[in-house]
C-alpha positions in Angstrom: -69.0 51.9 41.8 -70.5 55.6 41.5 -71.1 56.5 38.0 -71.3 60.0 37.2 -73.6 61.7 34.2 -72.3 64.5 32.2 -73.5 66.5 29.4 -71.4 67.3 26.3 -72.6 69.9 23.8 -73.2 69.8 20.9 -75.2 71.7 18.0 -77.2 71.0 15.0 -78.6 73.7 12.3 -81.8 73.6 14.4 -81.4 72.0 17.9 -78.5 71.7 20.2 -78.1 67.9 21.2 -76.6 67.2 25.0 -75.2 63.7 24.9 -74.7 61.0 27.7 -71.3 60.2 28.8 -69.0 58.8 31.6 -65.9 61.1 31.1 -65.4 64.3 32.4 -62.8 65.1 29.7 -65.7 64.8 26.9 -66.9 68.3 28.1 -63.5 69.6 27.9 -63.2 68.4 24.4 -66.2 70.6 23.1 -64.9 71.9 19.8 -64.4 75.9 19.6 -66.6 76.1 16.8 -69.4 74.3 18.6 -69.4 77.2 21.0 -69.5 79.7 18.0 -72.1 78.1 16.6 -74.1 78.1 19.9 -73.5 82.1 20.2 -74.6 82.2 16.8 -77.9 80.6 18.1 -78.6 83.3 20.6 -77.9 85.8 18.8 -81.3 86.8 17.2 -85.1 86.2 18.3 -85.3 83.4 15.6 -82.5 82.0 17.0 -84.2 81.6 20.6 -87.3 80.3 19.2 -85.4 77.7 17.2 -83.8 76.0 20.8 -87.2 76.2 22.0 -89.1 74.8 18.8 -86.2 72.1 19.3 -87.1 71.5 23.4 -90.5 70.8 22.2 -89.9 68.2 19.5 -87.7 66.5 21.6 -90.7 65.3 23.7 -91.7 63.2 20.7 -88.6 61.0 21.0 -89.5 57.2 21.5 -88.0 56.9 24.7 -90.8 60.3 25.9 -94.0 61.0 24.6 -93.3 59.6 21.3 -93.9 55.9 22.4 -93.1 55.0 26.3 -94.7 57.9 28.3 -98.0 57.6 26.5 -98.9 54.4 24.3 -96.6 51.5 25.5 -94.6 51.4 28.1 -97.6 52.1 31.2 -100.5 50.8 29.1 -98.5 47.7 29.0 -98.0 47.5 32.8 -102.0 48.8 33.5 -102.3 46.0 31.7 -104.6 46.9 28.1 -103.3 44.6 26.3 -102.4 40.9 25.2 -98.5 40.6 25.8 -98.4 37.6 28.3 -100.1 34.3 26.8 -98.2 31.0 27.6 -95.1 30.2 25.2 -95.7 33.0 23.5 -92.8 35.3 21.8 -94.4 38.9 22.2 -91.3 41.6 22.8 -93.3 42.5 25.6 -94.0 39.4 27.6 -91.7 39.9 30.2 -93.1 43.4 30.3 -96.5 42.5 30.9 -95.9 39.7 33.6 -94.0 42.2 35.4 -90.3 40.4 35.5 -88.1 43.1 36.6 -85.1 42.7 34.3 -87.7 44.3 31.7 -89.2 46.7 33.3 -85.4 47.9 34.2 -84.5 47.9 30.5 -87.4 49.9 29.7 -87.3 52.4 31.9 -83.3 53.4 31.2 -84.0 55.0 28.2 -86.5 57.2 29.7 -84.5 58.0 32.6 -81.4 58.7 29.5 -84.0 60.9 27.1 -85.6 62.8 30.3 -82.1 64.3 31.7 -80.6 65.0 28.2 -83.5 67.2 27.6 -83.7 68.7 30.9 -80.1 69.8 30.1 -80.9 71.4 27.2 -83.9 73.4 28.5 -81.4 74.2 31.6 -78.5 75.5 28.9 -81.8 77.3 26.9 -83.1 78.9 30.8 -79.1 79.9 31.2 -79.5 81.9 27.7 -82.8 83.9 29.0 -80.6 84.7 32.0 -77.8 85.9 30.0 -77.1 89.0 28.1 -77.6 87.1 25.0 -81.5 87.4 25.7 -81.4 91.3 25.5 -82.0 90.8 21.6 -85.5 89.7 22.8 -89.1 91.5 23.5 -89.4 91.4 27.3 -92.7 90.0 26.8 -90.8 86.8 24.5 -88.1 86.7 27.0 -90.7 86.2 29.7 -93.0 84.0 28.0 -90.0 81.7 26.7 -88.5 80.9 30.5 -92.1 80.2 31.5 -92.1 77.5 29.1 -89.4 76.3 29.7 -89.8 76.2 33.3 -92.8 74.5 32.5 -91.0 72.0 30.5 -88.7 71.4 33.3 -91.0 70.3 35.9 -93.0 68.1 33.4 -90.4 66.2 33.0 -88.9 65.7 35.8 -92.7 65.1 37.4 -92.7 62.3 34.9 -89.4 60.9 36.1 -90.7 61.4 40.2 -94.2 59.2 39.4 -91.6 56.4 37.6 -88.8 56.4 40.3 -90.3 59.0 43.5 -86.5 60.3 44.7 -84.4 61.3 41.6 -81.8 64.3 41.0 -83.7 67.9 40.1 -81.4 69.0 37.6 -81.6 72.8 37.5 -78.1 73.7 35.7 -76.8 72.6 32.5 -72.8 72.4 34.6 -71.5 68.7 34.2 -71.8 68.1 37.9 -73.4 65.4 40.5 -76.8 66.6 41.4 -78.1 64.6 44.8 -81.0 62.2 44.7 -83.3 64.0 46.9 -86.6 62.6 48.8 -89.8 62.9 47.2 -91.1 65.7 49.5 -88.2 67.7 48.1 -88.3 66.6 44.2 -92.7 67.6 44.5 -91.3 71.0 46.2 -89.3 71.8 43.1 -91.6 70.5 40.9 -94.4 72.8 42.2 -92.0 75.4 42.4 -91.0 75.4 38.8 -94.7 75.4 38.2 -95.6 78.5 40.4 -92.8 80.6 39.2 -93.8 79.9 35.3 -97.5 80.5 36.2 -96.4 84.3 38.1 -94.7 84.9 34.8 -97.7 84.1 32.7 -99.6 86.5 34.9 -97.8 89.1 35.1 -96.9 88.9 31.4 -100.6 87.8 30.0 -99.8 87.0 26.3 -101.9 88.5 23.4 -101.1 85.1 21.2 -103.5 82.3 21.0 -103.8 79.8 22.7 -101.8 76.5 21.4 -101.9 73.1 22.5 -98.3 72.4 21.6 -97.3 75.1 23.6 -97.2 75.4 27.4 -99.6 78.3 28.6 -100.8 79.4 31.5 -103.9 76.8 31.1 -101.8 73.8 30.9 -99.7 75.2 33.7 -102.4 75.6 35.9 -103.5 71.6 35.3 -100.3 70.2 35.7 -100.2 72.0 39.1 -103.7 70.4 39.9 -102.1 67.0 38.3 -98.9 67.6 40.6 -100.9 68.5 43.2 -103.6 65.2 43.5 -100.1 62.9 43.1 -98.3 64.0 46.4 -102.2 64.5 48.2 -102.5 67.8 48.5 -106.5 67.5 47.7 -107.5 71.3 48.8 -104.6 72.4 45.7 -105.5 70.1 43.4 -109.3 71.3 43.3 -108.7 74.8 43.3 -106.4 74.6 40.6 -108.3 71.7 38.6 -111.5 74.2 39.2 -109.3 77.2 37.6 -108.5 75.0 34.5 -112.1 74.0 33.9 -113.4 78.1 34.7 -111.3 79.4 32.5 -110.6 76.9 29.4 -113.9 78.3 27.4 -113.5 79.3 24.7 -109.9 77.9 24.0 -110.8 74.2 25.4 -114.1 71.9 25.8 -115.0 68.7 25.7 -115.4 67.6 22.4 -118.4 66.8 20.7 -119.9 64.2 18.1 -119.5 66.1 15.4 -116.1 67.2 16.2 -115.1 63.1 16.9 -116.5 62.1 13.5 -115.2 65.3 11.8 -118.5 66.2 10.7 -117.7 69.2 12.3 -114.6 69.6 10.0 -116.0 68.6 6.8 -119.6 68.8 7.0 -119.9 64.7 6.7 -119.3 62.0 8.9 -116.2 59.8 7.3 -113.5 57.8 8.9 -110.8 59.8 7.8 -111.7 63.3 9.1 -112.5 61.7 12.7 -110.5 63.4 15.6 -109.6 60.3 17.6 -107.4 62.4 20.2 -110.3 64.4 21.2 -108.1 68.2 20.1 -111.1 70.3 21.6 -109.8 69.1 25.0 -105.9 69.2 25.0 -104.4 71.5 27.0 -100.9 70.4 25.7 -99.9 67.9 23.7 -96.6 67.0 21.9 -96.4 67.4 18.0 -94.6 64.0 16.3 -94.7 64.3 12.4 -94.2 60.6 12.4 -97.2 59.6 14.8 -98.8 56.9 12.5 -95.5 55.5 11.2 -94.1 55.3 15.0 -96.7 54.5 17.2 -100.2 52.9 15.1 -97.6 51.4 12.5 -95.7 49.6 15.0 -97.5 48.6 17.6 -101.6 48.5 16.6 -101.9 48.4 13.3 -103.1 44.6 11.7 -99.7 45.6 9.7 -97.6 45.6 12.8 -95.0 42.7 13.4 -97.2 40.3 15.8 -94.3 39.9 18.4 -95.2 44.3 19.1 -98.6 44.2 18.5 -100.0 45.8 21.1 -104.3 44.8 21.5 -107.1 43.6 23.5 -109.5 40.7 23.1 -113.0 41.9 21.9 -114.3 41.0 25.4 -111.8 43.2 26.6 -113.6 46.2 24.6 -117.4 45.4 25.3 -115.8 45.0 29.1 -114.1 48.0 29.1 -116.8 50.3 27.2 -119.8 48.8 27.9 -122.2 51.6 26.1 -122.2 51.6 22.4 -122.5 55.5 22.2 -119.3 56.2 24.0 -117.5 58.6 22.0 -113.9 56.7 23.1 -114.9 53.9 20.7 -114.1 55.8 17.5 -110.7 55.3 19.1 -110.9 51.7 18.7 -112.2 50.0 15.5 -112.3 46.0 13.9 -110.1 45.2 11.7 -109.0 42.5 9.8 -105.2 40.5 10.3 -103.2 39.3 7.6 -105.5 36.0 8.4 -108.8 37.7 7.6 -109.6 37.8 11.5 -111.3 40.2 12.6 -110.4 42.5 15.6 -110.3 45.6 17.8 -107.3 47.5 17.6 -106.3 51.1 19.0 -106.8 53.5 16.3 -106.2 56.9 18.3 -102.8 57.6 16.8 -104.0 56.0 13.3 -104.0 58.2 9.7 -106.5 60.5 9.5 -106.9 63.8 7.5 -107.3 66.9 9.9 -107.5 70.1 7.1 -104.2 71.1 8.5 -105.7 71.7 12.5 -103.0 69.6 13.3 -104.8 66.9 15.4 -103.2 64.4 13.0 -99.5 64.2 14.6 -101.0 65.5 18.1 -100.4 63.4 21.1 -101.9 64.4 24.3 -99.7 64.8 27.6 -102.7 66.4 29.9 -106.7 67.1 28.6 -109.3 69.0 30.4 -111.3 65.7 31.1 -108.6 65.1 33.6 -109.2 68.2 35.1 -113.0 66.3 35.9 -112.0 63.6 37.0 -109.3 65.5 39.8 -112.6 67.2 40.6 -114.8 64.3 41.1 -112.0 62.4 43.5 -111.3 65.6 45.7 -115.2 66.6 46.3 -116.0 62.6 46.2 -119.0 63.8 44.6 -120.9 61.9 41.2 -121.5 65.8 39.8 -118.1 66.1 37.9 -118.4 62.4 36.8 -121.9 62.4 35.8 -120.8 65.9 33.2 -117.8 63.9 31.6 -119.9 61.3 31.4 -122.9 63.2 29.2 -119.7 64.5 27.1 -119.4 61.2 26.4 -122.6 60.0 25.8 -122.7 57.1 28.3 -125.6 57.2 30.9 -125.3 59.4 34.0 -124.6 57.9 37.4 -127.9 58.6 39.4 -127.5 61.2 41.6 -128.4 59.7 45.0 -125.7 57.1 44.4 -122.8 57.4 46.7 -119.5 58.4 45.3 -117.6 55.2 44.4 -113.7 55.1 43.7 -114.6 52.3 41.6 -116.8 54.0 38.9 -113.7 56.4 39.0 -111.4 54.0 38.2 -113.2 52.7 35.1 -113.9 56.2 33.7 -109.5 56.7 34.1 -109.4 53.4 32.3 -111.9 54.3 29.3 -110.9 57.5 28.9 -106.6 57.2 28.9 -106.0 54.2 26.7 -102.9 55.2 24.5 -101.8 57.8 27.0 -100.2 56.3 29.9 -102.6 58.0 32.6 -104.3 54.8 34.3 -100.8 53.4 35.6 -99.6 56.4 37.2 -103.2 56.4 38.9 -102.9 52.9 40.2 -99.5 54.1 41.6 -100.8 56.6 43.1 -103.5 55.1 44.8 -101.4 52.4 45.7 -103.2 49.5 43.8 -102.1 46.3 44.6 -103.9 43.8 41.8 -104.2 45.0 38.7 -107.2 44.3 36.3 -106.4 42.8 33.0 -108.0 44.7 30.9 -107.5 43.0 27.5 -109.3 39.6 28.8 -112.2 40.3 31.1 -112.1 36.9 33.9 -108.5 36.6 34.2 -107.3 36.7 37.6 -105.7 40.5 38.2 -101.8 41.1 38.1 -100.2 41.0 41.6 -98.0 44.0 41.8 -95.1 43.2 43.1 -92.9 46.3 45.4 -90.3 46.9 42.6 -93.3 47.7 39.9 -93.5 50.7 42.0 -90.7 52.1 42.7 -88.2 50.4 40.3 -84.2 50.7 41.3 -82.4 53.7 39.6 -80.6 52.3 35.8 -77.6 50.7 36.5 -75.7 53.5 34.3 -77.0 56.2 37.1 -76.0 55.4 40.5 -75.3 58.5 42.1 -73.8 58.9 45.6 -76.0 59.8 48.5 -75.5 62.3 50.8 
């Protein structure tokens, strides 16, 4: 039986909330004063940066950024960490050995969380398009729809890498959209992408640059992102090469003293180290609840061992085999409530940041991926060999030949936490997985499903 997704309306004091249902009538029953409270919104300029303040936190929500896209869900699947032993009761076993009931029950909520918010950023793009926006700058107007085109095509790119042919939602309207084929859905998506980036062109801002906010920079990678999925090489390079030009002085590649905060507060100390690497983010998604949600629950020693989410020390000397790399300040050894000692995730742990930010800052897309996209499209050791210096590990000589293999391990070093190194075995097509967390184990077989998983249950939609 075709079930069929509507949105239903409905606003808060600072973020209108679509919600899920399987009833028609439910949109019909919007209250009056709903509606008056929504033309209230978009009345004013505050009022139109308050829906898009509220698009952007809701990319922190569990079932997004806030837990699945980045430190769970695709970590677990790459494989980082210890969910699988024999007899054991972990809430991600069935995860980790790949059984396809719990991969399905994972991924609904993302599929759920994605579409709600598209809606909203479609109801927020239907705003700009209306007469309600002539209360704005043409210069706001401008720069909000590019953001929120932006926002658009992220998400639904993040949806095309989980299930390849999905519905591009483009109107708020309670209607049927058609599940499209994946040449189509990366069409739209890079459509989306180039009209935001014309916008931010022919609009240039005089603001500063923010990582929480989409800007031509982080347009411009997620293009080059985009672009290396569906194999367009030649755009991917051109626009990865664009990113990497022009991200001085707003972007580098962080340094030593900026990882241990000695560069923040004069003196190297634990709590002033900037585990996410902030120099580098091009956008990243603000969650005021980042330790509490995501080190808290899932790799802290305080975490409930069924969720903890960690690799063996093997799996750390295996997987960052120079004691220099920078990316270790993002793991450290700590002691469980039965005094053993081991390595656990610490990038989303408490730190102080003298209000920079970096603290609740989770990164969607960096400028070392922009490096990487690089290195694979020219197949050269150059682009490698200069992340690699950033993070003082040895360079690869330069007479070696370009190996996808060294390539791999820098995607796994350098994405732990962030949910890159799955969607890069997808893309390549990986069939065996490495398991990461113990170094000797035989890899995980990936079976077709893995892949490209069924659409949830709750969202079959009719073909045409």
């Amino acid at each position: 039986m075709n079930r069929f997704r509507t949105f239903c309306l409905f606003l808060s004091s600072t973020l209108f909330i679509n919600t899920v249902t399987t009833s028609c009538t439910k949109w019909l029953e919007v209250k009056s004063d709903d509606r008056v409270l929504e033309s209230e919104l978009y009345s004013t300029p505050q009022g139109f940066a308050t829906a898009l303040n509220g698009l952007y936190l809701g990319l922190a929500e569990n079932d997004l950024y806030g837990q699945k896209l980045t430190a769970t869900t695709f970590d677990i699947l790459a494989q980082y960490y210890v969910t699988t032993d024999a007899n054991n009761t972990h809430t991600y076993r069935g995860l980790g050995n790949y059984d396809k009931e719990a991969l399905n029950r994972e991924l609904s909520g993302i599929w759920k969380s994605a579409y709600t918010l598209i809606a909203n950023d479609n109801r927020f793009l239907e705003y700009l398009d209306s007469e309600y926006a002539n209360v704005l700058a043409p210069e706001a107007r401008v720069g909000m729809m590019a953001q929120a085109l932006g926002l658009r095509a992220l998400l639904h790119f993040e949806l095309f890498t989980i299930w390849d042919d999905i519905p591009y939602e483009t109107t708020s309207a309670p209607v049927v959209q058609e599940i499209l084929p994946q040449d189509s859905v990366a069409k739209l998506i890079l459509r989306d992408l180039g009209r935001a980036e014309r916008l931010c062109m022919e609009h240039p801002t005089t603001e500063g640059i923010s990582s929480l906010r989409i800007s031509l920079l982080s347009l411009r990678a997620l293009t080059a992102r985009v672009a290396l999925y569906v194999g367009d090489k030649e755009m991917a390079l051109r626009y990865a090469r664009m990113v990497v030009e022009e991200a001085p002085p707003h972007f580098h590649l962080a340094t030593r003293a900026e990882v241990t905060g000695e560069g923040r507060t004069g003196s190297v100390g634990r709590n002033a180290e900037d585990r996410v690497f902030s120099s580098e983010i091009l956008f990243g998604v603000y969650h005021s609840r980042r330790t509490e949600d995501i080190y808290h629950a899932f790799f802290s020693p305080r975490a409930d061992s069924r969720k903890l989410l960690h690799l063996t020390a093997a799996g750390l000397r295996s997987l960052y085999p120079y004691e220099q790399d920078l990316r270790l300040y993002r793991w450290q050894y700590l002691s469980n409530a039965q005094g053993e000692r081991d390595p656990y995730l610490v990038l989303y742990g408490e730190v102080s940041d003298n209000g920079s930010g970096s603290a609740y800052l989770i990164p969607v897309i960096r400028l070392s991926e922009m490096y990487l996209i690089i290195a694979e499209c020219e197949q050269s050791v150059r682009e490698l060999n200069l992340l690699r210096t950033a993070r003082k590990i040895p360079q690869l000589q330069v007479h070696e030949t370009f190996s996808m293999d060294k390539l791999t391990e820098e995607y796994a070093r350098e994405f732990a936490g962030e949910g890159q190194l799955f969607r890069y075995y997808k893309r390549r097509g990986i069939k065996e997985i490495p398991i990461l967390h113990t170094p000797g184990h035989k890899p995980a077989v990936v079976p077709e499903y893995l892949y490209h998983p069924s659409l949830p249950s709750h969202e079959v939609y009719p073909r045409h």
